[in-house]
C-alpha positions in Angstrom: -99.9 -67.1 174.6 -100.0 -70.7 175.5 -101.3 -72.2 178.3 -99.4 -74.4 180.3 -100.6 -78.5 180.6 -101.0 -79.6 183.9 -98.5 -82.6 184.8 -101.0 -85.7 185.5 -101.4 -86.7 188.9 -99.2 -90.2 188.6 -96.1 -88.5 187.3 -96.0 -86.1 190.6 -96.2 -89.6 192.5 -94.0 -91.2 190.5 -91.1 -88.3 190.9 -91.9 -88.2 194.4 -91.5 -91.9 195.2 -88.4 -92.2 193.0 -86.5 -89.0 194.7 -87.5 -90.2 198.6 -86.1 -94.3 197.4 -82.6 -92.4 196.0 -82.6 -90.7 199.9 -83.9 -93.9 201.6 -81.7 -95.9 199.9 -78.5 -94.1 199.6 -78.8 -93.4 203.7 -79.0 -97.2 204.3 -75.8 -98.0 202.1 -73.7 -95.4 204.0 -75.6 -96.5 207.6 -74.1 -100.0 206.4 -70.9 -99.4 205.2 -70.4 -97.0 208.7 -71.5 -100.0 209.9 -69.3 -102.4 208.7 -66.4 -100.8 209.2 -66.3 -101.0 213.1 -67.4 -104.5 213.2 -66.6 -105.9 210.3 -67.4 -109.8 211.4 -70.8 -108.7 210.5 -70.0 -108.6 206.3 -73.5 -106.7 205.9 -71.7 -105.6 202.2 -69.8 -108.6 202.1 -66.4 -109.5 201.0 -65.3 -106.6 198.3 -62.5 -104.8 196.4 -61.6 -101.5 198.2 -61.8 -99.8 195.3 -65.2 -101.2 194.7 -66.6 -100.7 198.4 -65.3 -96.7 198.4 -67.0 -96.4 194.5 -69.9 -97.4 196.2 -70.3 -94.7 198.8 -69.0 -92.5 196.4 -72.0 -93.3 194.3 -74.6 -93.6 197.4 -73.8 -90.1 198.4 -74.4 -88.7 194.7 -77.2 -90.3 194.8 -78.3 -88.7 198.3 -77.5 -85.5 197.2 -79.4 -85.6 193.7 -82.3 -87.2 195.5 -82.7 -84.2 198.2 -82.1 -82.2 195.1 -84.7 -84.1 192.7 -86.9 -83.8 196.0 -86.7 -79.8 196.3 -87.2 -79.7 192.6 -90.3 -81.0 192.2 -92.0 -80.0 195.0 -91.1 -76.2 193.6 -92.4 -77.5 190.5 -95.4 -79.5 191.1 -96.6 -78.1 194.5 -94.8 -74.4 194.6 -96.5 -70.8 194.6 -97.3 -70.0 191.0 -95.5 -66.5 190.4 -97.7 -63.1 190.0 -97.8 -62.3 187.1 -97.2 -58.8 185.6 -99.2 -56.3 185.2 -100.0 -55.7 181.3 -100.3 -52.4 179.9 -102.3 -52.5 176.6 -100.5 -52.2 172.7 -102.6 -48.7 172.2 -101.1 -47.5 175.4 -97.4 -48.2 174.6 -97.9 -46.5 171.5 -99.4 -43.4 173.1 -96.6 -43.2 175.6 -93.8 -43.5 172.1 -95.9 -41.2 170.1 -95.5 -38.1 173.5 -91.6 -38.6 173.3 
């Protein structure tokens, strides 16, 4: 049986930092866009299509929901329990137990 490489150190970071700036990020658009739609003198996404400005949330809340997502994944991945593993009976013994029957 193989063993399992550890992930290096950076790539954890890395998929960390990238999955929390998807959240931050995506939060901020929609905080914005809430934004400018009750005082929209302020222009913080400036002068757009409709189409456009609703494609846009669209896409900030997919990517919201695949960086919480991304997020979960890889701490289960990187930082989770490492499951039990099962208890092994040895080849002889199997055959013993077939050989009874």
């Amino acid at each position: 049986m193989k063993k399992k490489k550890s992930v290096p150190r950076w790539l954890q970071i890395v998929s960390t930092v990238v999955a929390n700036a998807a959240i931050v990020l995506s939060v901020v658009y929609i905080v914005f866009y809430i934004l400018d739609g009750f005082n929209p003198m302020l222009h913080f996404l400036g002068e757009q299509v409709a189409v456009s400005k609703y494609m846009d949330v669209i896409i900030a809340g997919v990517a919201l929901i695949l960086g919480v997502l991304f997020l979960i994944c890889t701490w289960k991945i990187f930082y989770g329990k490492k499951g039990k593993k099962a208890k092994r009976i040895p080849q002889s013994q199997y055959e013993e137990q077939y050989a009874e029957e």
